[in-house]
KOLRO-242061 format. One record per residue (C-alpha): residue number from 0; x, y negated, z negated. Coordinates in nm, 4 decimals, padded with zeros to 6 digits. Layout:
! KOLRO-242061
tivex NUM	X X	Y Y	Z Z
...
***
This chain:
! KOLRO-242061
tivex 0	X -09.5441	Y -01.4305	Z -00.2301
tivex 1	X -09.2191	Y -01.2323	Z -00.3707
tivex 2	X -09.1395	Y -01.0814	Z -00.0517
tivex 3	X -09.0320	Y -00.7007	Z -00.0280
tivex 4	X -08.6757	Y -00.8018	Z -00.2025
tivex 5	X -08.3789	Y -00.7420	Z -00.0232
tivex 6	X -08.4871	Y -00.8329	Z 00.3297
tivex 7	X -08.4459	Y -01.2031	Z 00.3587
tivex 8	X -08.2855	Y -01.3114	Z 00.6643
tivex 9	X -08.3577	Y -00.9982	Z 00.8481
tivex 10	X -08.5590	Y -00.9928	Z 01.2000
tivex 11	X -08.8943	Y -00.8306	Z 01.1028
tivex 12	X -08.8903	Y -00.4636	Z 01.2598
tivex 13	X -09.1792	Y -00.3591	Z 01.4026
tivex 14	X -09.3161	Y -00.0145	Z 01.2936
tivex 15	X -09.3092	Y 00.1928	Z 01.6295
tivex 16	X -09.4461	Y 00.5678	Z 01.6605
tivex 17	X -09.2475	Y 00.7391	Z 01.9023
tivex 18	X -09.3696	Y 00.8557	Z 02.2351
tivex 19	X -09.2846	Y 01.2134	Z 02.1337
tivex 20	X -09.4895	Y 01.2052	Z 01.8437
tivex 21	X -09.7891	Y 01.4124	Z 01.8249
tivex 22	X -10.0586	Y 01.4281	Z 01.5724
tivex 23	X -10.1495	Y 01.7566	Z 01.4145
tivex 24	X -10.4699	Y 01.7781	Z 01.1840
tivex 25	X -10.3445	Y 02.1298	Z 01.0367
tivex 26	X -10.0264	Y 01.9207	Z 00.9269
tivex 27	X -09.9542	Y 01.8694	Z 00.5240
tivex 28	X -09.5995	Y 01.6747	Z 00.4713
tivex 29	X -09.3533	Y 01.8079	Z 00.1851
tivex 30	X -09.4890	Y 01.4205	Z 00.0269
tivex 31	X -09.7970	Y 01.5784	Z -00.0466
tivex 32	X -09.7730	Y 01.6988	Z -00.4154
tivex 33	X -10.1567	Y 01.7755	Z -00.4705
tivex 34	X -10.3235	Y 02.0465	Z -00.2919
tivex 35	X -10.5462	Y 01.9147	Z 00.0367
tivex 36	X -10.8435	Y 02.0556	Z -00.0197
tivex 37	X -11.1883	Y 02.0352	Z 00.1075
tivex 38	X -11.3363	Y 01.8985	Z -00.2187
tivex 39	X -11.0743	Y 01.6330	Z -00.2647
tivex 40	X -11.1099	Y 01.5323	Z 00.1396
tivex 41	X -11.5236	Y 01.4969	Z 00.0507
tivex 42	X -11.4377	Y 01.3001	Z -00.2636
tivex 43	X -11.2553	Y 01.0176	Z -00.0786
tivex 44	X -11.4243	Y 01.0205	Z 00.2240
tivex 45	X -11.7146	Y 00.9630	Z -00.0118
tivex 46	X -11.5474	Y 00.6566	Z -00.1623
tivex 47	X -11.4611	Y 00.5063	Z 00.1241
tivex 48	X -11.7843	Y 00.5465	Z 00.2896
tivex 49	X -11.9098	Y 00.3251	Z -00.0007
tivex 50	X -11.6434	Y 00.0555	Z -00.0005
tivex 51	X -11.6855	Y -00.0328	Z 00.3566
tivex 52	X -12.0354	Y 00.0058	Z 00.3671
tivex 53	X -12.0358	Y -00.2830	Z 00.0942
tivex 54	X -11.7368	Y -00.4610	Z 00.2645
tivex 55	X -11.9809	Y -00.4640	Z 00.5936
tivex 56	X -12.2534	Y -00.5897	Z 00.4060
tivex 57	X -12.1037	Y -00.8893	Z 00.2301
tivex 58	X -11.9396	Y -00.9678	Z 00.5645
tivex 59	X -12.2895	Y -00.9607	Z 00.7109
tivex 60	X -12.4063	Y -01.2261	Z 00.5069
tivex 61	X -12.0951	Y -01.4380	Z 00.4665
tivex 62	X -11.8057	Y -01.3624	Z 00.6976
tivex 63	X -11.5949	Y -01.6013	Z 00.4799
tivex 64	X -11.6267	Y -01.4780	Z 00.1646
tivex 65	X -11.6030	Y -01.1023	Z 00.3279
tivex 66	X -11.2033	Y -01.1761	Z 00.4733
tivex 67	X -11.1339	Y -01.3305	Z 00.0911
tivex 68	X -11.2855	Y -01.1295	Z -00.0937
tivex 69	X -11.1575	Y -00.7675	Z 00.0557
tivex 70	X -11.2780	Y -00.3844	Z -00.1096
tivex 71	X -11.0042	Y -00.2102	Z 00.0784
tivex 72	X -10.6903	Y -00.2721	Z 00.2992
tivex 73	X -10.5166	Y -00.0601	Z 00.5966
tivex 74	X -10.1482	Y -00.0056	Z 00.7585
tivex 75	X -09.8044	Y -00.0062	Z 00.5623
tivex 76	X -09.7885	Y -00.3509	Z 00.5445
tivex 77	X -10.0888	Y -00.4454	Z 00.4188
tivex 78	X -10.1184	Y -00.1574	Z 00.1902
tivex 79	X -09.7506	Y -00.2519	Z 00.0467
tivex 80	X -09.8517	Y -00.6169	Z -00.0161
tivex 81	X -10.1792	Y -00.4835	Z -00.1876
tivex 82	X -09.9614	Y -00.2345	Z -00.4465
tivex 83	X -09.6920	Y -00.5040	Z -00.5135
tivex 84	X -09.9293	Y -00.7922	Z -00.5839
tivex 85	X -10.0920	Y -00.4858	Z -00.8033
tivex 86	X -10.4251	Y -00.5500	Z -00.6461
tivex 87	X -10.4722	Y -00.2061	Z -00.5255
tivex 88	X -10.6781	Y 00.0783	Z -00.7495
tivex 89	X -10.6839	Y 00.3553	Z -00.5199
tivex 90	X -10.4389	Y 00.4618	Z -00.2310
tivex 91	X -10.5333	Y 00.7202	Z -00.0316
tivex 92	X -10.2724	Y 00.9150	Z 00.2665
tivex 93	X -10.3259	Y 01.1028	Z 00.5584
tivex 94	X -10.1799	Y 01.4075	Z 00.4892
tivex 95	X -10.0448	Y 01.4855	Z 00.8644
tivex 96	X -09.8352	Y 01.1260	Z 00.9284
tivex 97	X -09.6022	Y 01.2149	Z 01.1767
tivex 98	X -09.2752	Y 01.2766	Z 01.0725
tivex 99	X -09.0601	Y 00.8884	Z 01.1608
tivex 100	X -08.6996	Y 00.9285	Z 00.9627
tivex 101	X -08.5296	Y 00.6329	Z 01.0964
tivex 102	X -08.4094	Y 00.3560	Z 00.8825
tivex 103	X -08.7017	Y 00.1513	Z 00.7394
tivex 104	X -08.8808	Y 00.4135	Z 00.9116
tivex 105	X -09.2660	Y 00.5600	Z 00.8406
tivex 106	X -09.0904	Y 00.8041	Z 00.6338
tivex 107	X -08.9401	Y 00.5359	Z 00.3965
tivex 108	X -09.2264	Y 00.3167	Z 00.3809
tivex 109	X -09.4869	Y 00.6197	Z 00.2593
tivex 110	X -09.2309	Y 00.7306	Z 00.0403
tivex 111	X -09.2092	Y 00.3451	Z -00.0980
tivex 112	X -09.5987	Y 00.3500	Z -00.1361
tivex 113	X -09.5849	Y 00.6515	Z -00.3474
tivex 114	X -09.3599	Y 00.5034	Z -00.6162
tivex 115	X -09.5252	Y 00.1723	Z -00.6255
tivex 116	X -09.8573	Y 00.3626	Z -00.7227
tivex 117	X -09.6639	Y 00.4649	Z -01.0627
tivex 118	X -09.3953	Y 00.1431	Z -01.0728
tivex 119	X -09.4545	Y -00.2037	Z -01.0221
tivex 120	X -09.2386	Y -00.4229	Z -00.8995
tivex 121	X -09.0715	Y -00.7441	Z -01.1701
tivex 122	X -08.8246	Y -01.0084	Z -01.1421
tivex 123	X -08.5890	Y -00.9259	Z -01.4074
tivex 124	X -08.3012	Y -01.2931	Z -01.4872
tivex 125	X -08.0008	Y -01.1553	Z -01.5453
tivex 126	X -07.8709	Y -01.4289	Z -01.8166
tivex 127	X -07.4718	Y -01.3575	Z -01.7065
tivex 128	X -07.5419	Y -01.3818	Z -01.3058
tivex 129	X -07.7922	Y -01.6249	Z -01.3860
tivex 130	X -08.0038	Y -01.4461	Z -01.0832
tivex 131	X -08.2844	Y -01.2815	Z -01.0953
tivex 132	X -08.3589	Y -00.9221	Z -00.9595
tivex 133	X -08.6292	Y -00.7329	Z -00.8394
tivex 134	X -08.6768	Y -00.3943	Z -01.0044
tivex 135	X -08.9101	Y -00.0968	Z -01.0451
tivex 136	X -09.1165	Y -00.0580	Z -01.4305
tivex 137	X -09.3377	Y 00.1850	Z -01.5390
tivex 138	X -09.7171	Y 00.0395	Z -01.4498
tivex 139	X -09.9641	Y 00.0421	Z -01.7836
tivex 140	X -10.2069	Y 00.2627	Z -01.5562
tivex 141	X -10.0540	Y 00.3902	Z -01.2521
tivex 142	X -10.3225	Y 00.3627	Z -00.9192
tivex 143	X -10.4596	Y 00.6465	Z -00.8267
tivex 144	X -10.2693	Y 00.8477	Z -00.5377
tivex 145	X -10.4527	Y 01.0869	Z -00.3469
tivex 146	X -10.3278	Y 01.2828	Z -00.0363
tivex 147	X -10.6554	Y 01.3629	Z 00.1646
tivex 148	X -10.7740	Y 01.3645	Z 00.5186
tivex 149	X -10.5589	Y 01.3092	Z 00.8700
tivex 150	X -10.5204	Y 00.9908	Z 00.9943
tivex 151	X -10.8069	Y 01.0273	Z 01.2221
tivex 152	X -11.0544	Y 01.1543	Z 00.9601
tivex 153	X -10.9358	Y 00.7881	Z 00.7677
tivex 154	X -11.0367	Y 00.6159	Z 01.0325
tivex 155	X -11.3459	Y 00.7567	Z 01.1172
tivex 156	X -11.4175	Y 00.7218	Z 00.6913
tivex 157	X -11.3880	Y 00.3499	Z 00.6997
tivex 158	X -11.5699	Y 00.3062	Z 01.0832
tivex 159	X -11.2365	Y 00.1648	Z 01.2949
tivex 160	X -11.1727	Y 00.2645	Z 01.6014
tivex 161	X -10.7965	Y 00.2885	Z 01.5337
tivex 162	X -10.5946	Y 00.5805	Z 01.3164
tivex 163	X -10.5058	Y 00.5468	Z 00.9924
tivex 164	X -10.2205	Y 00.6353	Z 00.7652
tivex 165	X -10.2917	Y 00.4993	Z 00.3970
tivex 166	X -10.6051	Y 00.2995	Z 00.2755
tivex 167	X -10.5546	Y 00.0979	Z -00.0422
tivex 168	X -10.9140	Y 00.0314	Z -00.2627
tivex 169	X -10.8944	Y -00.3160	Z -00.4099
tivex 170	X -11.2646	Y -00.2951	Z -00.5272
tivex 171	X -11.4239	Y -00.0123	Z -00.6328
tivex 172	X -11.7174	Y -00.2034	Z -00.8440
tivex 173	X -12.0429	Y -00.0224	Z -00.7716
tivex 174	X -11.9012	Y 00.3076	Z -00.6505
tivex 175	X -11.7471	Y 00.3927	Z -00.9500
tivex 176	X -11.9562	Y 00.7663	Z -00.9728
tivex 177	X -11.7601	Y 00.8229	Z -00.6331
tivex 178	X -11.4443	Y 00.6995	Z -00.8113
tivex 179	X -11.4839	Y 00.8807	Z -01.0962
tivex 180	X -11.5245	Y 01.2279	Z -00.9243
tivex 181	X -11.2266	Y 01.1823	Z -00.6884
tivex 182	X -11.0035	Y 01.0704	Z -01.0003
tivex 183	X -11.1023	Y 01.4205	Z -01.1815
tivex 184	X -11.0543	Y 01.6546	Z -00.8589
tivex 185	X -10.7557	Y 01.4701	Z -00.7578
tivex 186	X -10.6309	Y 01.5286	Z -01.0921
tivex 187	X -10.7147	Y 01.8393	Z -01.0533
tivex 188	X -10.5454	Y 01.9342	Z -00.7524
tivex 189	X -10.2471	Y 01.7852	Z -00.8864
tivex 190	X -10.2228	Y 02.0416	Z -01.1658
tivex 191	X -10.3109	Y 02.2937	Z -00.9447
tivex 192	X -10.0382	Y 02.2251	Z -00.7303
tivex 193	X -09.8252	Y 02.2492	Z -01.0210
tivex 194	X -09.9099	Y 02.5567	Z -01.1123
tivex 195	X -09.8669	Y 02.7231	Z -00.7609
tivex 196	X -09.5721	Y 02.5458	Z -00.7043
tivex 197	X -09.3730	Y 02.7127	Z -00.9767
tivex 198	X -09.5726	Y 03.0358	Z -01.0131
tivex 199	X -09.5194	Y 03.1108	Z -00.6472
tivex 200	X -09.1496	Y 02.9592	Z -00.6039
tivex 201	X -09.0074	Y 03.3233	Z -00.6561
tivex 202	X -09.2792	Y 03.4050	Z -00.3598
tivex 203	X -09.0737	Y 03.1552	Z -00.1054
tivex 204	X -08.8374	Y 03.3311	Z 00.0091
tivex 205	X -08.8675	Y 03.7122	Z 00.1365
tivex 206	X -09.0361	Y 03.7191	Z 00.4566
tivex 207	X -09.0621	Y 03.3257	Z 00.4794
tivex 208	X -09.4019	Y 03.3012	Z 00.5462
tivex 209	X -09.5153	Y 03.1310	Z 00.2356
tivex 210	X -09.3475	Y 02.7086	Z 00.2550
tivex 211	X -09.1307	Y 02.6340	Z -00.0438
tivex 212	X -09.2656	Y 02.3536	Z -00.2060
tivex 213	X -09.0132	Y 02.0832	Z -00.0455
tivex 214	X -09.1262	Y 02.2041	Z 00.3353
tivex 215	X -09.4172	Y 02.0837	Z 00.5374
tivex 216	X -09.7158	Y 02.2994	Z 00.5225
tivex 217	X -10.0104	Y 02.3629	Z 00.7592
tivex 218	X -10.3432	Y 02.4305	Z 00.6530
tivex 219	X -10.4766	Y 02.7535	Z 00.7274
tivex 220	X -10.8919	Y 02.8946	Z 00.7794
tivex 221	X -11.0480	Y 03.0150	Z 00.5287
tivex 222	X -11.4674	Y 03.1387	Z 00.4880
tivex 223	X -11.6387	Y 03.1127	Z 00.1771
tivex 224	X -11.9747	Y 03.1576	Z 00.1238
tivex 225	X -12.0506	Y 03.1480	Z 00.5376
tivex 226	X -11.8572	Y 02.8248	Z 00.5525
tivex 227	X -11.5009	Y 02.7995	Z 00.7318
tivex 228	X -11.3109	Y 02.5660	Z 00.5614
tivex 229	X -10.9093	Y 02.4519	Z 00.5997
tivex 230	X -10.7387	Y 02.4591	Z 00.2687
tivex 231	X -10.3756	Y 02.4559	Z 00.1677
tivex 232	X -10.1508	Y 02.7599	Z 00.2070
tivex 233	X -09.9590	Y 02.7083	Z -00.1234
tivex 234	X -10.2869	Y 02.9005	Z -00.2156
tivex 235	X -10.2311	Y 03.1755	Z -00.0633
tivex 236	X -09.9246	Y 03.2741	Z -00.2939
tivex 237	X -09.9245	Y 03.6624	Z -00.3428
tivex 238	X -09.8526	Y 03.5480	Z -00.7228
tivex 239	X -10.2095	Y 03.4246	Z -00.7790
tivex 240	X -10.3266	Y 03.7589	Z -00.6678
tivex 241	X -10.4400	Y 04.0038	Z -00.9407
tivex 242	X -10.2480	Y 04.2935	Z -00.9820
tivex 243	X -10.5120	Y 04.4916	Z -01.1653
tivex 244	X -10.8084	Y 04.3912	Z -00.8779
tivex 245	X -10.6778	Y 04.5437	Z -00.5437
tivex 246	X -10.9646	Y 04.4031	Z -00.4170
tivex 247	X -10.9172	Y 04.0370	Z -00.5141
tivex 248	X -10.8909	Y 03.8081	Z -00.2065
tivex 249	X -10.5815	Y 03.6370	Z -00.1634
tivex 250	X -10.4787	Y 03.4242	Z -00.4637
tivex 251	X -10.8440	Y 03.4359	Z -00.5704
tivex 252	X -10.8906	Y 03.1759	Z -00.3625
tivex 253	X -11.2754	Y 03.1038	Z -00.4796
tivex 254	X -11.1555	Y 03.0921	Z -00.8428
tivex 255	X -10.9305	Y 02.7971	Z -00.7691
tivex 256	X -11.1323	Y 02.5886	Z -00.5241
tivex 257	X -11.4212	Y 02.6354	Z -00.8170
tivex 258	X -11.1840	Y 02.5495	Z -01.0722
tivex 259	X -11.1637	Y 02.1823	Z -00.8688
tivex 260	X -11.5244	Y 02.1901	Z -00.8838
tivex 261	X -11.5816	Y 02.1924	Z -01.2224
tivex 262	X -11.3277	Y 01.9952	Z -01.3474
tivex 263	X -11.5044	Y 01.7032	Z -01.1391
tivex 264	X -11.8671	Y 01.7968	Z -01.3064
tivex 265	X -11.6785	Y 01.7770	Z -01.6477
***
């Protein structure tokens, strides 16, 4: 195929995690525009329970047809080859990848991923060079990005024994109920970020211990309803709280994670 442009000639790099890295579930990277949130998390893990449960079957009965005929794809390469040969529908990230900033690093190739799910990739002949060029367009229906789950929640999702940073969906024919909820509360918590983001930015700075949007956050424990769950700080922004309700939890938390809910149901 078309290659990743630009790195002809070049010795392929191999994608090393550093000794020193250490994986932390409670982790959320600054990438992460979209609240992580329990609903969202159950959503995909839902999805991908389906995929692979079909993937294993077909393989079952026709090991062949299983390897060409794939419903989903792991790693950065794979998932990079799936988004610029626009096969993929769905990619999903861990939320805690460990932070990996060198050149052509884990950090670039995420961030890479992210714009290919709204971009795709053309050869563009540039009539006075007479070369052609690869460059980014807006896609007609950009995939569906969702930040959900660590790497070892992925794994466990899709049944490998090894962690996972990013899943591409090729095929989501015959799960698309599961698809269809995980599109709304993705969408969702994508607003919802939104909103928090810049009605809390004034919130920030004080006593620092709220993240600004840009920083990495950590989830934090929360009970509802007898049930301890880990949800993103960003929602606990004193701005969300109701001035006239001194007795409102923090950012009326239940309000928001119900919000999710019912946007999905909708």
């Amino acid at each position: 195929g078309g290659g990743g442009g630009g790195g002809e000639g070049k010795p392929k790099r191999e994608l090393k995690r550093p000794a020193e890295a250490v994986a932390n579930p409670r982790l959320v990277r600054e990438y992460c525009e979209q609240l992580v949130v329990p609903a969202v998390n159950e959503a995909a893990c839902a999805l991908l329970a389906e995929v692979q449960r079909f993937q294993e079957r077909l393989y079952l009965r026709d090991p062949l047809k299983a390897s060409q005929k794939k419903r989903f794809v792991c790693g950065l390469r794979e998932v990079a080859r799936a988004l610029k040969s626009n096969k993929a529908k769905v990619l999903i990230v861990a939320h805690n990848i460990e932070r990996i900033t060198a050149e052509a690093g884990l950090d670039d190739m995420v961030s890479q991923l992210i714009t290919l799910c709204a971009k795709k990739q053309v050869w563009v002949y540039d009539e006075a060079a007479k070369a052609s060029t690869l460059q980014h367009e807006d896609r007609d229906k950009e995939v569906l990005l969702v930040f959900a789950m660590t790497r070892k929640a992925l794994s466990r999702a899709l049944k490998r024994s090894a962690k996972t940073s990013v899943v591409a969906v090729l095929n989501h024919d015959g799960a698309s109920e599961q698809y269809a909820r995980l599109e709304a509360l993705t969408r969702g918590a994508r607003l919802a970020y939104r909103q928090l983001t810049s009605a809390g930015a004034s919130d920030s700075g004080g006593d620092g211990t709220l993240p600004a949007p840009a920083d990495e956050r950590f989830l934090v424990n929360y009970v509802t309803q007898g049930r301890q769950a880990a949800v993103d700080p960003l929602l606990m922004r004193p701005s969300l709280c109701r001035v006239d309700d001194e007795e409102a939890s923090p950012c009326d938390l239940g309000r928001w994670l119900g919000s999710l809910g019912s946007l999905a149901e909708s």
